[in-house]
C-alpha positions in Angstrom: 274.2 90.7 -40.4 275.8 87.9 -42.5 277.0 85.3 -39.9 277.6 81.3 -40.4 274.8 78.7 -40.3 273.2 78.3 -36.9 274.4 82.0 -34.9 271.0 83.5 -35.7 268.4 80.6 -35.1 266.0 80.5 -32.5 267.3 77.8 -30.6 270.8 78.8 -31.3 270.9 80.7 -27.8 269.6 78.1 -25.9 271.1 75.0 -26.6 274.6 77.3 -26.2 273.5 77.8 -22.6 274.2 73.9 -22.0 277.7 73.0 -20.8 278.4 71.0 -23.6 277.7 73.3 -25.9 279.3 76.3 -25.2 282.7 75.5 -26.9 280.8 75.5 -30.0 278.7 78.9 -29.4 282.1 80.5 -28.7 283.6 79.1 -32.0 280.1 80.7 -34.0 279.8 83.5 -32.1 284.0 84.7 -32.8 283.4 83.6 -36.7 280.1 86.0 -37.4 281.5 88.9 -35.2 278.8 88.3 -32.0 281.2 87.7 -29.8 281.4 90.9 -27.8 281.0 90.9 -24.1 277.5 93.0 -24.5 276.1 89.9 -27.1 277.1 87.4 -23.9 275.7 89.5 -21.0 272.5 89.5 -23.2 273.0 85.6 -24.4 273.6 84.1 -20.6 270.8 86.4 -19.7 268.0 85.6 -22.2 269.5 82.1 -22.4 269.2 81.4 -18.7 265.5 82.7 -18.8 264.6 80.8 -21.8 266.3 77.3 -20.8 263.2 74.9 -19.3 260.6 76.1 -21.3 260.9 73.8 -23.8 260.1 70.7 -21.0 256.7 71.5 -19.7 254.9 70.2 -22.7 257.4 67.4 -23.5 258.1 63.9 -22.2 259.0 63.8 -18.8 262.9 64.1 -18.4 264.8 60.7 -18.5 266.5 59.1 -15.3 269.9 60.7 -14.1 272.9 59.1 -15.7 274.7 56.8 -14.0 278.8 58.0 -12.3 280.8 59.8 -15.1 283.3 58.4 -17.0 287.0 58.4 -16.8 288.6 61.7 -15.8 290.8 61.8 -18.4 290.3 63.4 -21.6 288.9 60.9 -24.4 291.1 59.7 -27.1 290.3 60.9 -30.8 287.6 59.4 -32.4 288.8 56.8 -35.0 292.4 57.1 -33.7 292.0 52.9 -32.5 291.1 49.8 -34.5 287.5 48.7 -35.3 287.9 45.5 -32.6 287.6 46.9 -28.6 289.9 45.3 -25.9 288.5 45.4 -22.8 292.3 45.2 -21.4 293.4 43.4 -18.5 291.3 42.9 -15.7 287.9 44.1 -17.2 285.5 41.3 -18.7 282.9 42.8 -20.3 283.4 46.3 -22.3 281.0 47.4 -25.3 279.4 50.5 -26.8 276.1 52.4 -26.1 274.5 53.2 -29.1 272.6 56.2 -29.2 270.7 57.7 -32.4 270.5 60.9 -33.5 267.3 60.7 -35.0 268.2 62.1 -38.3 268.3 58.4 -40.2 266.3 57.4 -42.4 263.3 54.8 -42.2 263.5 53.9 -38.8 265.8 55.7 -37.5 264.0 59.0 -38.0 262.9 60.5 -34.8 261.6 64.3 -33.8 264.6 63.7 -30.8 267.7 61.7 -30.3 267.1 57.9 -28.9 269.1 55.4 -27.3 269.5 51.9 -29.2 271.5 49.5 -27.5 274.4 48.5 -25.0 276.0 45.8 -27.0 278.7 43.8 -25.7 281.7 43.6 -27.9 281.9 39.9 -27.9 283.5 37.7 -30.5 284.7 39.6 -33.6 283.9 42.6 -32.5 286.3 43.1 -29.2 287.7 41.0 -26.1 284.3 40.9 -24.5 283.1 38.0 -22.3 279.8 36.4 -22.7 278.0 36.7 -19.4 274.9 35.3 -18.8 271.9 36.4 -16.5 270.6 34.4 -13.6 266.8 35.2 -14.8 267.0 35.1 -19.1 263.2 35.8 -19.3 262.6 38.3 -21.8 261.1 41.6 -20.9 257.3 42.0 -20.1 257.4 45.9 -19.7 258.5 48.6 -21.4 261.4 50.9 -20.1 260.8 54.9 -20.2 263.9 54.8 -22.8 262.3 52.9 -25.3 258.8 54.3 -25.1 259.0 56.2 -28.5 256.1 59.1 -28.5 253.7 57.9 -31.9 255.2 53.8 -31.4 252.7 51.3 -31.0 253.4 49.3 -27.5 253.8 46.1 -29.1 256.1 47.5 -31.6 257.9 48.9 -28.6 258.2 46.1 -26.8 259.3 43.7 -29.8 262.3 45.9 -30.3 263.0 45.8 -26.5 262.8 41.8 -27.0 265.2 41.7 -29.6 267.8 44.1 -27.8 267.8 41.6 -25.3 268.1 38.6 -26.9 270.8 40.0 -29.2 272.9 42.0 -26.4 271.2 41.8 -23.2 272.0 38.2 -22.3 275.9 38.6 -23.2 276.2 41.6 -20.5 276.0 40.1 -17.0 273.3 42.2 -15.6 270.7 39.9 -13.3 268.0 40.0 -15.8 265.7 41.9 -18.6 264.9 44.6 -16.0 268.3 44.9 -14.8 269.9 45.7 -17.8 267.2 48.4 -19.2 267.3 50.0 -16.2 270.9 50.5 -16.6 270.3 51.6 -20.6 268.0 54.0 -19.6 270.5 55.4 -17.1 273.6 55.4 -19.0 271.6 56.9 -21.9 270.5 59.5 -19.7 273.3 62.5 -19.9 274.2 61.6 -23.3 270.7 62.0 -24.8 270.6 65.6 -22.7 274.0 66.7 -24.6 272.9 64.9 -28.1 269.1 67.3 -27.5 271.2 70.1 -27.3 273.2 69.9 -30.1 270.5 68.8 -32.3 268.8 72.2 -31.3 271.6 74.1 -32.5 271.5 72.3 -35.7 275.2 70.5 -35.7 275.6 67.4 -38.2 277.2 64.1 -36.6 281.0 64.9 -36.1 279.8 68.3 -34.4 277.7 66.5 -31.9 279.9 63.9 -30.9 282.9 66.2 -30.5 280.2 68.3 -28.2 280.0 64.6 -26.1 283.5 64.3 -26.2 284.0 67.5 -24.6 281.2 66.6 -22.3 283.2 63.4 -21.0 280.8 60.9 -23.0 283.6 59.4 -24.8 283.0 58.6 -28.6 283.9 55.4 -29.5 282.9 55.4 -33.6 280.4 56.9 -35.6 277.8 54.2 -36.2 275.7 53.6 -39.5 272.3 55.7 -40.0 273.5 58.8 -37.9 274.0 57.6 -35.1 277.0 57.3 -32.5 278.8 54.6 -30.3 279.8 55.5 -26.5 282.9 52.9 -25.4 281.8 51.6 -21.8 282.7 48.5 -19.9 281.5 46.2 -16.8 283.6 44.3 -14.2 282.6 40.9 -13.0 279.1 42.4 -11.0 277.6 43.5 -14.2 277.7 47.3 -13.4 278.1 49.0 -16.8 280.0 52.5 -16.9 280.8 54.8 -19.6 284.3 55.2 -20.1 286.8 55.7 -23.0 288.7 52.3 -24.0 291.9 53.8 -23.0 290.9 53.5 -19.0 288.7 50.6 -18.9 291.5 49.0 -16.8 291.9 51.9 -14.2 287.6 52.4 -13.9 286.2 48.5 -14.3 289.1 46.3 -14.1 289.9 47.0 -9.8 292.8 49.4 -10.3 291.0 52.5 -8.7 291.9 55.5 -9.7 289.1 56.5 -11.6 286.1 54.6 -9.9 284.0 57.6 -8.5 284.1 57.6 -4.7 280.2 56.8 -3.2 278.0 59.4 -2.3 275.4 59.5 0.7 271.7 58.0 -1.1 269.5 61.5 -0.6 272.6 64.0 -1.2 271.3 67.0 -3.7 272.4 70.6 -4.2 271.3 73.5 -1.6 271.6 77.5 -2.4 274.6 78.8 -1.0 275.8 74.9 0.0 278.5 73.0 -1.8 276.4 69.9 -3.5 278.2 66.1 -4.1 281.2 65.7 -5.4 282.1 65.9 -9.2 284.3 65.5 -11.8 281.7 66.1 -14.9 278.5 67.7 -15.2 277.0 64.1 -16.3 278.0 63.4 -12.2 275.7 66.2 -11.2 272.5 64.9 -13.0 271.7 62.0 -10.5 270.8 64.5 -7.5 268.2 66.5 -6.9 268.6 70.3 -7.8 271.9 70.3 -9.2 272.7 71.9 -12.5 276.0 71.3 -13.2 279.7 70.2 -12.6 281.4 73.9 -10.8 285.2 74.3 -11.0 285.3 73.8 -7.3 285.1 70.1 -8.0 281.4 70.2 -6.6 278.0 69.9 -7.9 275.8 73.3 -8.1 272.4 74.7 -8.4 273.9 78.1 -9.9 273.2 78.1 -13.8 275.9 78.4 -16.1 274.7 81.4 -17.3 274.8 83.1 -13.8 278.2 81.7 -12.9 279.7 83.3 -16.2 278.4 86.5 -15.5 279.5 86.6 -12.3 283.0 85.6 -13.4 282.8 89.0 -15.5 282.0 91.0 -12.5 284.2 92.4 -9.8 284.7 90.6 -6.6 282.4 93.1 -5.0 279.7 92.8 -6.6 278.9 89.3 -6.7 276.8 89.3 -3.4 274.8 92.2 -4.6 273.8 89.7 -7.9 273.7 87.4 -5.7 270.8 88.7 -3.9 269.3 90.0 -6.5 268.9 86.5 -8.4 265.8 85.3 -8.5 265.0 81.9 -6.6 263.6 78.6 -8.3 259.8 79.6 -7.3 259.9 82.8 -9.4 262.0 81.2 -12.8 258.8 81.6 -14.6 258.2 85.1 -13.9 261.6 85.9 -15.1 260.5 84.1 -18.6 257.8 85.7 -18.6 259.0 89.0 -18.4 262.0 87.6 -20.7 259.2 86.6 -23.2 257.6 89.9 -23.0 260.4 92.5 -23.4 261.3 90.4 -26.8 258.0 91.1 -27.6 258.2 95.1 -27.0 261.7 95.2 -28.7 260.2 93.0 -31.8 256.9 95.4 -32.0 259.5 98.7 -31.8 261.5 97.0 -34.8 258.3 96.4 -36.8 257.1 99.8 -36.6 260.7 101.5 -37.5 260.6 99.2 -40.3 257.4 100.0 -41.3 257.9 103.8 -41.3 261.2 103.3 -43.3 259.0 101.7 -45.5 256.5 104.7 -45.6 259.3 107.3 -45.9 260.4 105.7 -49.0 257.2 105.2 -50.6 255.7 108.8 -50.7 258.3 111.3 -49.6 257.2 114.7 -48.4 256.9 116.1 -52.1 256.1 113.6 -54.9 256.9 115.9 -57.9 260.2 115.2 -60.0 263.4 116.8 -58.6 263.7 118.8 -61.8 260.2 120.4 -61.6 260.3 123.8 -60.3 258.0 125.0 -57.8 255.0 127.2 -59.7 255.1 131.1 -59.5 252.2 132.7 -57.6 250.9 135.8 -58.6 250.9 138.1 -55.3 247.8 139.2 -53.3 246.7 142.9 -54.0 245.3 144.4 -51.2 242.4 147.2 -51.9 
């Protein structure tokens, strides 16, 4: 099959399984001629078996993202000047720096990291300057910045300097306050940024994929890596946001602030879960998968809820109860894992017959020699 870069790789499938990424699968899927409804029954079904095996061996999964952003669609990356305005009402607004690992020197990482939250103070937007009640640097070091190979003391020098640099401009209580809330913001971004770096997108691919995933870009930053616009109101709370709304979600004027949620609430089978508005909403309680059109969190995988979109009314209690529950997930890769095996093995062997076929034939004389005459038996 010839088909653009990235419809045939491994991960291809199962980063496309992620919300964020799924615009893009259907965009490489229509343009190398996959796109049939067999290839997506097969896709969502393999996919959905696959997704979570990758975790077990890796780093333990970072804390759940803070409220989503602003509701409303994010404005066009580059379409504002280089200085922020925070807008009326708002005093602190900034950007979350996030790399994608695929800098050079020290930028290079095997996944996407977070940076920095910088406030956008002085030259570089309308920011205030707020200070902490407790300026002591940090002691510890935050699960964000512990970088897998890093040496501690190296971790915790950078941690030092991200504070003293930006931490003491953004109004949080102290060193501990505002990592926690790095870590957290950095959370559903880094989840999207993982996925897209799986199915190999460069730097305007992955940020259109946060875009779409309400993590609004504010610029593409130096040594691939890219700049989420967020903003604070006078208690130091730090949400992302695009620039455009910073009034409406930090500045008082409602609208957009996400309503509170019961401490504890989390996604049930067959139970509506929390309210949402994004899929980044969803991450913060326990079981929930993603963002569902209802306006509520659910445990249902994307994969599951597209094919049942493709069935008939009718049957979606019979797949339904036929779906497997959380207990047996690894049975179904298993089995997954196994039948790719069986169809591989089948391929191999009709290749390697092919190969025989052509090799010997069932006559190795020339097509032009003529089969010799035998003499006939006489019978005395």
């Amino acid at each position: 099959l010839e088909s653009p870069r990235g419809c045939l790789e491994p991960n291809f499938w199962r980063a496309a399984i992620t919300p964020q990424a799924m615009a893009r699968r259907r965009e490489l899927t229509d343009r190398c001629g996959c796109g049939s409804a067999l290839v997506l029954v097969v896709a969502v079904v393999c996919g959905s078996a696959l997704q979570g095996c990758g975790k077990a061996a890796g780093k333990a999964p970072s804390p759940s993202p803070s409220p989503s952003p602003s509701a409303h669609a994010c404005s066009a990356v580059g379409g504002h000047g280089n200085r922020m305005d925070c807008g009326p009402g708002v005093p602190l607004c900034g950007v979350l720096t996030l790399e994608t690992g695929r800098g050079g020197g020290a930028y290079q990482h095997s996944a996407p990291v977070v940076h920095g939250l910088w406030p956008q103070v002085g030259n570089y937007g309308t920011s205030k300057c707020m200070a902490p009640k407790d300026a002591q640097a940090p002691t510890q070091i935050f699960q964000c910045y512990d970088q897998e190979g890093t040496p501690h003391t190296k971790d915790l020098g950078f941690e030092k300097h991200e504070w003293i640099t930006h931490g003491r401009c953004a109004g949080a209580k102290d060193a501990e306050d505002f990592f926690g809330q790095v870590c957290t913001l950095s959370s559903g971004p880094l989840h999207v940024m993982e996925g897209a770096r799986s199915a190999d997108l460069d730097l305007v691919d992955t940020a259109d994929a946060l875009q779409r995933g309400g993590f609004c870009v504010w610029a593409y930053g130096s040594s691939q890596q890219v700049e989420l616009s967020a903003c604070a109101g006078p208690d130091g709370r730090w949400k992302l946001a695009d620039y455009a709304n910073f009034a409406q979600v930090c500045g008082g004027g409602g609208g957009d602030t996400p309503a509170v949620t019961p401490q504890g609430a989390k996604c049930l089978p067959s139970q509506r879960g929390p309210a949402c508005k994004h899929d980044s909403d969803c991450a913060a309680f326990g079981g929930c998968l993603r963002c569902a059109r209802s306006g509520f969190c659910t445990d249902v995988p994307l994969g599951r809820a597209l094919l049942l979109d493709a069935l008939p009314a009718q049957a979606h209690s019979a797949v339904a109860a036929q779906a497997p529950e959380p207990a047996n997930a690894e049975r179904l890769r298993l089995v997954a894992a196994a039948a790719l095996i069986f169809v591989v093995a089948l391929a191999a062997r009709a290749l390697a017959g092919a190969a025989l076929w052509g090799a010997k034939g069932f006559d190795e004389r020339p097509l032009h020699q003529p089969l010799a005459r035998q003499s006939p038996v006489r019978i005395i």
